[in-house]
N, C-alpha and C positions, 0 to 999 in steps of 0.2 A: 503902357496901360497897366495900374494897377492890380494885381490878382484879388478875382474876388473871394472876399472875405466868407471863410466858411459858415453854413449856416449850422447853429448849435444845435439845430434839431435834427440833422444831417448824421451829428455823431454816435447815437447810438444805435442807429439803422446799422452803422458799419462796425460796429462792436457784435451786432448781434450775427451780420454775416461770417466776422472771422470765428467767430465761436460755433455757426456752423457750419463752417468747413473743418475746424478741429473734430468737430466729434463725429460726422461724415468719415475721415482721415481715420481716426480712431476704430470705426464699428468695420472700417475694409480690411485696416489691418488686420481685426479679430477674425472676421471673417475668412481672410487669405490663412490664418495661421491654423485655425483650426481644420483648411480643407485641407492644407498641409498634410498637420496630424493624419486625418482621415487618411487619405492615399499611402503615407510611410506604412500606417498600419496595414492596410489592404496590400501593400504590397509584399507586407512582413508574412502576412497569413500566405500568402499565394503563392511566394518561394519557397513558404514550410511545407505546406502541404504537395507542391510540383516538386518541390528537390530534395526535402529532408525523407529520412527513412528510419522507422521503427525501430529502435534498439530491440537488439536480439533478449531472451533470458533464458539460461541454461543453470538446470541443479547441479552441482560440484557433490555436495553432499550434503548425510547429515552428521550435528555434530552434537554434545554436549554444551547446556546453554551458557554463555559468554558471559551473564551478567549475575551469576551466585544462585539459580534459585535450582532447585532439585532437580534431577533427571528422573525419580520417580517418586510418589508420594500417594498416602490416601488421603482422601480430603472428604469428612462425613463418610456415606455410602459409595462414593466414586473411586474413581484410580483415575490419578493426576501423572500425566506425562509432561516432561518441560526437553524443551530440545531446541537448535538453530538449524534452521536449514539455510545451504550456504550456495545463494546461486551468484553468477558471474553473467553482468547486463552489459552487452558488447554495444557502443555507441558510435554507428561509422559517420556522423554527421560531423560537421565542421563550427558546431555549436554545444558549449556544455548545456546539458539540459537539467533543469530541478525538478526536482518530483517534490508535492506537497507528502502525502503519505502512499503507503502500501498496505493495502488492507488482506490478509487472509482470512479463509476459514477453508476446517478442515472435517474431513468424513471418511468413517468408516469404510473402506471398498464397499463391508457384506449390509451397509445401511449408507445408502449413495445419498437418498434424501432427508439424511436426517445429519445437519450440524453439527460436530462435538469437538470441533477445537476453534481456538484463534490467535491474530496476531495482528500488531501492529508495528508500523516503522516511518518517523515523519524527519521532514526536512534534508534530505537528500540531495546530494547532490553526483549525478553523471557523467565525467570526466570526456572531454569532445575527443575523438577519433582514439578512444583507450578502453578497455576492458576495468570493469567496477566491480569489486566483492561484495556483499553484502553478507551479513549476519543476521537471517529474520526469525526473529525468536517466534516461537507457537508454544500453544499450552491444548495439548489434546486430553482431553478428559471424556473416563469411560463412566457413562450414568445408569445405570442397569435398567430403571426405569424406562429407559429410552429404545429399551433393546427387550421387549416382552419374550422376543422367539429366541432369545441366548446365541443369537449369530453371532457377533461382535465376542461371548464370552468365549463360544467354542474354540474361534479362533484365538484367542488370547491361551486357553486352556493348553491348546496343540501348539503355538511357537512359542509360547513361554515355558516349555517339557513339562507339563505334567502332566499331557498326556500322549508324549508324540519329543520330539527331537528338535532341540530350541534352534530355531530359524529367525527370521528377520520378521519385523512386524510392515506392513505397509501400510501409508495412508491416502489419499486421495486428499485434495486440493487445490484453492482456486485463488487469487492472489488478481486484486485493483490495483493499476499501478495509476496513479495523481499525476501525470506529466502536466508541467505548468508550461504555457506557451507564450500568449503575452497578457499583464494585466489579469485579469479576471478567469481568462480563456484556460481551459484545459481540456487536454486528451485523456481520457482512461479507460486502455487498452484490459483486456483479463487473462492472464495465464492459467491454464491448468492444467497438471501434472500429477506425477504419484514420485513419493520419495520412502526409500525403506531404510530401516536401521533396526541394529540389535534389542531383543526384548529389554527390558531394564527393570526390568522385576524381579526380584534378587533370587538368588535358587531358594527352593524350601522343598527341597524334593524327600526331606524326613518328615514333612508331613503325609498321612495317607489321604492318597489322591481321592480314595473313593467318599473320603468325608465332604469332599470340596464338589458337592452337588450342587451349589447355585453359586451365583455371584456374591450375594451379601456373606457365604462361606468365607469363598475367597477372599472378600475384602476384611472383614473377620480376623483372619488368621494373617494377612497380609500386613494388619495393622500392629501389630505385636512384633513383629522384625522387623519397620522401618523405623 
């Protein structure tokens, strides 16, 4: 017996079913690959978070700043400090980790709530199971205006000797670390600290101290020897 002869109108009924099972075949794959993605991710975050562990940060010191700008300066009415403070961020993970930026800012001990320095430092990168240097430049600056009751000058007056035996200056500090995790996600942990280093305000101890009654004094006479 002869095979019956296909009916023409037959064949686009089954054009149309093979094109959908192609794109059926098509939307599962997408669907398998993106639950994929999902789980890799879930399972990425879930091992960071159960196994990875915070790198340590520790100050080393401070230093004079690394990339040419002044260690001391007046700028208008202020007094401009520039300096690096140089911490070392211990990473016992088994992942190098990037950090987007580090943000500082810094404060007088004898004015906690009041701003007067900062820094910045981006693109980083955390070396896995190794100890990292870092060079984080700060610009402390003293604003008198900022400082009605002359704490900040006092002290400045007494460790930078002119009125007292030159000692270290401290400052107080708080420092965003950008740890990137996966994609979008990050951690930003805050350290805060105090770091001290030598006055840097050059002697002028043949001036008479008793002239140097206020800050704009100081900054005044300060400005003629830098």
């Amino acid at each position: 017996m002869e095979p019956k002869p296909q009916n023409d109108k037959d064949e686009p009924l089954g054009r149309y079913k093979r094109r959908r099972c192609c794109c059926c075949s098509m939307c599962c794959c997408c669907v398998i690959t993106v639950v994929v993605v999902l789980v890799l991710v879930a399972v990425g975050l879930l091992l960071f978070f159960l196994l990875a562990r915070m790198p340590t940060v520790k100050v080393v010191d401070v230093q004079p700043p690394s990339d040419g700008r002044s260690l001391f300066s007046t700028q208008g009415s202020s007094l401009v400090f520039n300096f690096d403070i140089r911490f070392d961020v211990d990473n016992p993970n088994y992942l190098t980790l990037g950090v987007n930026q580090l943000e500082g800012t810094g404060y007088w001990p004898s004015l906690p709530d009041v701003p007067m320095g900062n820094g910045t430092l981006r693109d980083i990168t955390i070396e896995k199971q190794a100890t990292t240097t870092l060079n984080f430049p700060v610009t402390l600056t003293y604003d008198p205006s900022k400082d009605p009751q002359h704490k900040v000058f006092d002290d400045l007056m007494d460790k930078c000797g002119f009125t007292g035996t030159r000692s270290q200056l401290t400052v107080d500090y708080e420092v965003k670390v950008y740890f990137k995790i996966i994609g979008s996600i990050q951690v930003t942990p805050t350290v805060r600290n105090s770091a001290s280093f030598d006055c840097p305000i050059p002697d002028i101890s043949s001036l008479q101290v008793d002239k140097l009654g206020s800050a704009s004094d100081l900054i005044s006479s300060l400005a003629n020897v830098v």
